[in-house]
C-alpha positions in Angstrom: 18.9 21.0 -5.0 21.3 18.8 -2.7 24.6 18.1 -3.7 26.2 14.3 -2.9 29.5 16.1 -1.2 26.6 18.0 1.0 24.8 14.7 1.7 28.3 13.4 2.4 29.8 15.6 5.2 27.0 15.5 6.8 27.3 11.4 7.3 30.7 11.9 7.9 30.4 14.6 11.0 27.5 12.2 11.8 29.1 9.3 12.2 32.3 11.2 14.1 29.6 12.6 16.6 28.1 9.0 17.5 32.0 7.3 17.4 33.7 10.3 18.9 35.4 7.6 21.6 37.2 5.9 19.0 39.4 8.2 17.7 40.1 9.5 21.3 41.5 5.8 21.7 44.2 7.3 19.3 46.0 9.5 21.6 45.5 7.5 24.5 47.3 4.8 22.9 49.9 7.5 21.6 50.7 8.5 25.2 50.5 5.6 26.4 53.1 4.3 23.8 54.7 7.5 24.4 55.4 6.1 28.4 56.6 2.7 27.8 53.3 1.2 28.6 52.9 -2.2 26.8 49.4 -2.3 26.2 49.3 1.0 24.5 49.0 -1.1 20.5 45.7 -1.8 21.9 44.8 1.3 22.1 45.9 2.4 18.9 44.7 -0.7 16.8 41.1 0.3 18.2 41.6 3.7 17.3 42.8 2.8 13.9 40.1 0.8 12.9 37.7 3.0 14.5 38.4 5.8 12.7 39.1 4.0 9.2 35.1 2.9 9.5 33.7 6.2 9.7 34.1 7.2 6.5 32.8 3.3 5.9 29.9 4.5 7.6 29.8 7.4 6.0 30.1 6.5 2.5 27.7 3.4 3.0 25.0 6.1 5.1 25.3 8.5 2.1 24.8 5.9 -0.6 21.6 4.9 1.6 19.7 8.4 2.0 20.9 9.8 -1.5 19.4 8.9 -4.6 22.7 8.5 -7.0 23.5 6.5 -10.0 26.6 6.1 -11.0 28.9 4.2 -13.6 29.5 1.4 -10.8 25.5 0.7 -11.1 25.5 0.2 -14.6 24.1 -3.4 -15.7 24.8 -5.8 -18.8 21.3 -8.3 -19.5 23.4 -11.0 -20.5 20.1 -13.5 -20.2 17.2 -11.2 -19.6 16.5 -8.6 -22.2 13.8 -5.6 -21.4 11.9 -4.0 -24.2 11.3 0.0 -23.4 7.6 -1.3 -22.6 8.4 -3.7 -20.2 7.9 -3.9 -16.1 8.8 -6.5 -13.9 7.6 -6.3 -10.5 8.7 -9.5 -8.5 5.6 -8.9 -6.0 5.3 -11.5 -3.4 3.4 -14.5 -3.7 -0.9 -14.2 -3.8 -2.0 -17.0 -0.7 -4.0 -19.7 -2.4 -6.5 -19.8 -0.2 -8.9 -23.1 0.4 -9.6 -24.8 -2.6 -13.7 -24.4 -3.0 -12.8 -20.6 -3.6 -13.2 -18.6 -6.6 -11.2 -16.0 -8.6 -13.3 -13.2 -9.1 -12.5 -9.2 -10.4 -13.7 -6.7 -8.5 -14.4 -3.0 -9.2 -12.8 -0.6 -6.9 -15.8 2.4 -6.2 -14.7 4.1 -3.1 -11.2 3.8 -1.4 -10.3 5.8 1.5 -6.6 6.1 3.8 -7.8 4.7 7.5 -4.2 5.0 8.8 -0.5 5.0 8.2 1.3 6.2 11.0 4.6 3.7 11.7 5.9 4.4 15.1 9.2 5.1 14.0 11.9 7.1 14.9 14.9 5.5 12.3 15.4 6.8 8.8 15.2 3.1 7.6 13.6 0.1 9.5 14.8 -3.8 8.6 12.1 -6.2 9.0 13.6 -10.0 9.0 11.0 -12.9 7.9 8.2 -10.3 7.1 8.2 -8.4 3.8 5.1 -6.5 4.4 4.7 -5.5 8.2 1.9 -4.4 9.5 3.5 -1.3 10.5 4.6 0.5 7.0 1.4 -1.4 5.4 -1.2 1.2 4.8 -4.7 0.4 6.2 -6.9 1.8 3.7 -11.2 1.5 3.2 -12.7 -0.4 -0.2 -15.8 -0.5 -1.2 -15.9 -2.9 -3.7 -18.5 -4.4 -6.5 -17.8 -8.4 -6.9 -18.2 -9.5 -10.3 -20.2 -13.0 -10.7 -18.3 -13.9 -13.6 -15.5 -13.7 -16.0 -17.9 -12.6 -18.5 -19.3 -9.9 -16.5 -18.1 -7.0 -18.9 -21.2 -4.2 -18.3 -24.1 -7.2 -19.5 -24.3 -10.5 -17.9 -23.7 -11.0 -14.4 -21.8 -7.6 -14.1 -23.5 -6.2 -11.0 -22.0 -8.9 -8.5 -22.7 -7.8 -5.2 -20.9 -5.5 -3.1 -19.0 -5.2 -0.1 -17.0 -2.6 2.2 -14.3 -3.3 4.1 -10.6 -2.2 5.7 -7.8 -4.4 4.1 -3.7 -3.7 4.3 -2.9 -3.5 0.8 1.3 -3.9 0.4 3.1 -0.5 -0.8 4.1 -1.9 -4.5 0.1 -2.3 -5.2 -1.3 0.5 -4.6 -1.5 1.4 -8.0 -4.2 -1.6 -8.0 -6.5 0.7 -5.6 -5.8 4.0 -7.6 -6.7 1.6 -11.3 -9.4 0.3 -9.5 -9.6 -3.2 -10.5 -8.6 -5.9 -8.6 -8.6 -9.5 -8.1 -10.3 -10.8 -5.2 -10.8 -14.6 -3.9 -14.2 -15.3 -2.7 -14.6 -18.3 0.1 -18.2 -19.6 0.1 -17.5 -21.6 3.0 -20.0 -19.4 5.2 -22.7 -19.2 2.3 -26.0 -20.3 3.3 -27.2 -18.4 6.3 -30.2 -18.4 7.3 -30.8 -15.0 6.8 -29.6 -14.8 3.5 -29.0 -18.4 1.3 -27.1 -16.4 -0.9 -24.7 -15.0 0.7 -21.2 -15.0 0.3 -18.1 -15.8 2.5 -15.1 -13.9 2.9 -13.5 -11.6 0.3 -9.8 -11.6 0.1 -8.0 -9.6 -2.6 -5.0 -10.9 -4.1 -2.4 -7.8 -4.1 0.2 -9.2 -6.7 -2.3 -10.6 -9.4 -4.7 -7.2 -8.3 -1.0 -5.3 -9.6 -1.2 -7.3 -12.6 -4.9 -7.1 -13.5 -4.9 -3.2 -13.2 -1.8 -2.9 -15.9 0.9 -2.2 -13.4 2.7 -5.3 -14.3 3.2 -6.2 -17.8 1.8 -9.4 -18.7 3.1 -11.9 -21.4 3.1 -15.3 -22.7 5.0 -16.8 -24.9 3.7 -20.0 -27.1 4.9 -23.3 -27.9 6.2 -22.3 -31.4 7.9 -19.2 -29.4 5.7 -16.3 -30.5 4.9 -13.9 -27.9 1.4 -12.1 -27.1 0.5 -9.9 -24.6 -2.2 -9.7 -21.9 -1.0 -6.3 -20.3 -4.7 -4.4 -19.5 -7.2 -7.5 -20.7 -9.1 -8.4 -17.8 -11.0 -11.3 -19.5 -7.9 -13.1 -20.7 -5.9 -12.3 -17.0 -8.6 -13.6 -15.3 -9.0 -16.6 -16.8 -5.3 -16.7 -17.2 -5.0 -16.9 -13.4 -7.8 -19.3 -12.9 -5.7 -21.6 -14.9 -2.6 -21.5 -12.7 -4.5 -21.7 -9.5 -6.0 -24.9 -11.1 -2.7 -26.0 -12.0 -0.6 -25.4 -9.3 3.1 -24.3 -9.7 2.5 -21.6 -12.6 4.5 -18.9 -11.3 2.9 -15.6 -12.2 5.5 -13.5 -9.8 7.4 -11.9 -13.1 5.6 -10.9 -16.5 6.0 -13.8 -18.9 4.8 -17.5 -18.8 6.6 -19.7 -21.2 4.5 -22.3 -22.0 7.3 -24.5 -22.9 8.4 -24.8 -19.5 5.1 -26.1 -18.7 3.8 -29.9 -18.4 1.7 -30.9 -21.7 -2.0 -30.3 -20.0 -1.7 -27.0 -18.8 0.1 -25.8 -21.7 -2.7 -26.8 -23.7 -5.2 -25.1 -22.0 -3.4 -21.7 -22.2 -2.7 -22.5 -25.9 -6.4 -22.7 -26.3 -6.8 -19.3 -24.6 -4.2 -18.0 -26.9 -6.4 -19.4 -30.0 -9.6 -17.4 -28.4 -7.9 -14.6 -28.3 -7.2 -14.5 -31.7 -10.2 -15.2 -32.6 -12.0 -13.0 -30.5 -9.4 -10.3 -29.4 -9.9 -8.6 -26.1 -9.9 -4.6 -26.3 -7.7 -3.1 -23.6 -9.2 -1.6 -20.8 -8.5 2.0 -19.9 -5.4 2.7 -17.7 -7.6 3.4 -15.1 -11.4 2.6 -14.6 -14.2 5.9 -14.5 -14.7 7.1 -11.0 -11.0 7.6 -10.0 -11.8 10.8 -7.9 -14.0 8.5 -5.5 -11.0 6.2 -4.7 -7.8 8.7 -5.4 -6.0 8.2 -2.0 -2.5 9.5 -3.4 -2.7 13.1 -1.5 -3.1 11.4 2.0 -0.2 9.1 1.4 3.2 9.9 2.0 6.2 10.9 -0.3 7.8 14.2 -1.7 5.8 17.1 -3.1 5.2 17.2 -6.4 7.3 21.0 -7.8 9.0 21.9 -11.0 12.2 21.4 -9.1 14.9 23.4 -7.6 17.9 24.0 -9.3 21.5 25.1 -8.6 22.7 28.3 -10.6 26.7 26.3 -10.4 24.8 23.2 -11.6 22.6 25.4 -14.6 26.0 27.5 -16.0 28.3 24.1 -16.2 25.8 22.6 -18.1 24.0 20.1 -16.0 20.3 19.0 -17.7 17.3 17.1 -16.6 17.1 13.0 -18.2 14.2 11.1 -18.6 14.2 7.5 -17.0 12.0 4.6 -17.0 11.6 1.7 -14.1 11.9 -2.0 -15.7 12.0 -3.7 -12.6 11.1 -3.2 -8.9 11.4 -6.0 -6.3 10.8 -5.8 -3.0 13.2 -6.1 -0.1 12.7 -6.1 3.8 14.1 -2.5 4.7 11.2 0.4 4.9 11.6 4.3 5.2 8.3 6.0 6.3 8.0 8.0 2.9 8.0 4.1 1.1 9.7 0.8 0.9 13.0 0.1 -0.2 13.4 -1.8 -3.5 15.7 -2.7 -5.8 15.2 -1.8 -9.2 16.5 -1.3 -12.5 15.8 2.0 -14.6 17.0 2.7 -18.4 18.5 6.0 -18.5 18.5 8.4 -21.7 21.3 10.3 -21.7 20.4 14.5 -22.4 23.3 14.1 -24.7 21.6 11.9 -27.6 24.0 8.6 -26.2 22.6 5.4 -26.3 20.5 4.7 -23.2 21.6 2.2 -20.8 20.7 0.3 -17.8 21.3 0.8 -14.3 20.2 -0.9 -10.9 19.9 0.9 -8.0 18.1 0.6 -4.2 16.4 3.0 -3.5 13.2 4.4 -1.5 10.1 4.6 -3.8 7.9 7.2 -2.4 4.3 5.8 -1.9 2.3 8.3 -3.9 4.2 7.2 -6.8 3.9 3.7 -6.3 0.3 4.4 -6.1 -0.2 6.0 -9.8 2.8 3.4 -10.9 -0.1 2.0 -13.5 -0.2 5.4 -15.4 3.7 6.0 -15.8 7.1 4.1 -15.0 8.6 7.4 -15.8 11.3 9.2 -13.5 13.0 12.4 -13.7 16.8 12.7 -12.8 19.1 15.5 -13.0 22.7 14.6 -14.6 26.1 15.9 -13.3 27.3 18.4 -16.2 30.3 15.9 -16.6 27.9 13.0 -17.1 29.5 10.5 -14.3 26.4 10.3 -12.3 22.4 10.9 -11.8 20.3 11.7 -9.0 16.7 10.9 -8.9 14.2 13.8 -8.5 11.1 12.8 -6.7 9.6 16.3 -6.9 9.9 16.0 -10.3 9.1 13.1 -11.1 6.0 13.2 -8.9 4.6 16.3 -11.0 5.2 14.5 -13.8 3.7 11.1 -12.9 0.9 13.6 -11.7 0.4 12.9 -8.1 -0.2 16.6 -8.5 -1.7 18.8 -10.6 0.2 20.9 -11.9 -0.7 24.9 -13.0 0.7 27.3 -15.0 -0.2 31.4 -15.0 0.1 33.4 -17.9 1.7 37.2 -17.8 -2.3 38.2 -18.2 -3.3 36.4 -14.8 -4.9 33.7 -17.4 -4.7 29.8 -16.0 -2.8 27.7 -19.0 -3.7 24.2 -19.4 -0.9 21.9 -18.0 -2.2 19.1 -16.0 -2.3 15.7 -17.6 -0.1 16.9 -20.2 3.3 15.7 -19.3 5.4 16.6 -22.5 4.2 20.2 -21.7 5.3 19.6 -17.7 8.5 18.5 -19.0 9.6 21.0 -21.6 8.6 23.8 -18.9 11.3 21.6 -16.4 14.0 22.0 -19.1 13.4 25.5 -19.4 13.7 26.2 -15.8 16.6 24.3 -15.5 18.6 25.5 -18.3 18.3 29.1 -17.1 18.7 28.3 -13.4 15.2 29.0 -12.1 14.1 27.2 -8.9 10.0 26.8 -8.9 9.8 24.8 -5.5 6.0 23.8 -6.2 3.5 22.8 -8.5 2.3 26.1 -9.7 4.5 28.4 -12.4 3.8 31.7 -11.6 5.0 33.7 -15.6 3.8 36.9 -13.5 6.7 37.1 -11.4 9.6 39.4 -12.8 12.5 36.6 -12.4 10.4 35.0 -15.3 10.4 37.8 -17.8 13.3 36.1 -19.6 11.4 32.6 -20.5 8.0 33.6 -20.3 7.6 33.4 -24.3 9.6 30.5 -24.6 6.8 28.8 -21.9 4.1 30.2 -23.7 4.9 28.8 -26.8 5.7 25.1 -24.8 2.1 25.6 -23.9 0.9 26.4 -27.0 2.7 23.9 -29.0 2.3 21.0 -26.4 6.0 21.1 -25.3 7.3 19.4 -28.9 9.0 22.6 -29.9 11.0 23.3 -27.4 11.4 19.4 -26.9 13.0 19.1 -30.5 15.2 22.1 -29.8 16.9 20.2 -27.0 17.0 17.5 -29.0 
């Protein structure tokens, strides 16, 4: 577990390495004061300011690399208020694309990684003018089924065609691939070939609104008389919810809500009528991710942290340091990149371990891209709080078992393999127990056989057993 002071000294002695001349200027401009000479406040004004920038630098560097939240990152919604259900993901634009093409959903049945490899040798890269470069946008396979129609729900028109290619497909949607549905806009401008009078043009998917149709994005509308319903994980009603604002023009579909008042008088209409179908004729939700996700499951070639139970420090353990849950609300995308994942800025709401009202906090920070990639099955995020409670570092390692980019195992005393993956209260009440008695498991597999586990072996057995609520009420 790495401290902030650790992260710190290191960016300090850093930063004194690469501006070593500067503070040299110092005692030339000392001895040179020291002789009379008259340029010699030159020589100490550069010196000055060199060396009060380093810990600048340093501080700034630190901030960068380590994952910390602090009081200073605390945020007040004094116009925008997020329920504890709620994600916001200001994704860029969807291209419109000429105007004889068609919205259609597609079905993701295979997805493979062709490359990600970034020639880079910087921590973080700045892109200006391109928020998805080529070079930290993975290339990745699809083989996709094309639905003919909106109504194409396993009866009528639901076998499409298909179609394989290699697309770039931006960091923040890669839950879309994982999900497997997507949004796709179909050109028939090169239908009509000899060979085939029915075939289609190109396929494009739409990455945003593919984030959105898989359940990534929460998706809401409020109505004229200011009653919300919500569209999160209804492919009819998104699809022809999008249809709509390409028809329209202007409907901007970048956050989760449309407000139908803010709309002219026509197109409000028509998505008051698709309000009234729906209440008519509700939509079930589809499942958070469609059957077949082992054919297109492209998390363990991607980069980001591995998934453990976590290290922990025995100094950290004794004061009384514990392990908060946290969820994302918002993640927007900026133009820096690390090679693990993009930089975003994003707000989480933190629950304090000590039963405090939760608050809200935004941060940048670098999203790993495994994580972004299951981002439809969990917002969640794991932190471990400073025993005083004055600040919170985010855990990837944790936080990527419990998102379960990972599977994650657990052996009995008797050798016996315990159920554990896909049950995250379990994963998290066996983190808690490892933390409070300051055992480090540095991987995804908790091994009760080993003797440094003797002391919490019951109390794991019985988290297992009792799917993690007993010893989660005892915290409580």
């Amino acid at each position: 577990m790495r401290s902030y002071a650790s992260v710190l000294v290191g960016k300090l002695g850093f930063a004194t390495l690469c501006c070593f001349p500067v503070p040299l200027a110092l005692l030339v401009g000392y001895a040179a004061w020291d002789a009379g000479e008259g340029w010699a406040w030159i020589a100490l004004a550069i010196g000055l300011v060199g060396s009060a920038l380093i810990p600048v630098m340093a501080l700034k560097d630190a901030r960068q690399q380590f994952p910390r939240i602090t009081r200073r990152d605390r945020v007040e919604h004094a116009n925008v208020s997020y329920g504890d259900d709620t994600f916001v993901m200001w994704a860029p634009r969807s291209e419109h694309g000429p105007a004889q093409a068609w919205l259609a959903r597609a079905d993701v049945l295979e997805a493979s990684l062709v490359r990600y490899d970034p020639d880079n040798e910087a921590t973080y890269t700045t892109c200006f003018g391109d928020l998805t470069p080529d070079e930290f946008t993975p290339l990745i396979r699809l083989k996709l089924r094309v639905r003919d129609s909106e109504e194409a729900d396993g009866v009528d028109g639901a076998a499409g065609f298909e179609i394989t290619d290699t697309w770039r497909v931006p960091t923040m949607c890669l839950s879309a691939v994982t999900a497997g549905r997507l949004i796709v806009l179909v050109d028939p401008a090169a239908a009509g070939t000899p060979a085939d009078p029915k075939a289609l043009g190109k396929v494009t998917p739409l990455w945003p609104r593919s984030a959105l149709m898989a359940g990534t994005r929460t998706s809401r509308m409020i109505d004229l008389e200011g009653r919300w319903t919500d569209a999160t994980r209804r492919p009819g009603w998104l699809l022809r919810q999008m249809r709509i604002a390409r028809e329209a023009g202007g409907v901007e579909m970048a956050g989760d809500t449309i407000d139908l008042r803010l709309l002219d008088t026509h197109t409000a209409a028509r998505y008051t009528a698709l309000i009234a179908r729906d209440r008519d004729f509700p939509e079930d939700r589809a499942p958070v991710t469609e059957p077949g996700e082992e054919l297109r499951w492209i998390v363990d070639s991607l980069p980001g942290e591995p998934a453990a139970f976590g290290s922990v420090s025995r100094r950290w353990s004794r004061r009384g340091g514990v392990l908060v849950r946290a969820r994302f609300l918002q993640m927007s995308a900026t133009t820096t990149f690390q090679v693990h994942g993009p930089v975003l800025d994003t707000v989480l709401r933190i629950h304090p371990g000590d039963g405090t009202p939760p608050f809200d906090a935004a941060r940048r920070l670098t999203v790993p891209m495994d994580y972004l990639s299951v981002l439809h099955r969990t917002r969640e995020v794991v932190l471990y709080a400073d025993p005083n409670g004055r600040s919170y570092v985010v855990d990837w390692a944790r936080t990527n078992l419990l998102a379960g980019t990972t599977a994650a195992k657990a052996l009995a005393p008797d050798g016996q393999e315990l159920p554990v993956a896909g049950r995250p209260d379990v994963i998290w009440a066996l983190m808690n127990l490892l933390a409070s008695h300051g055992l480090s498991n540095p991987t995804p597999v908790l091994d009760l056989r080993e003797r440094r586990m003797s002391a919490v072996a019951g109390k794991m057995m019985e988290a297992v057993r009792g799917g993690g609520t007993q010893v989660n009420a005892a915290r409580l």
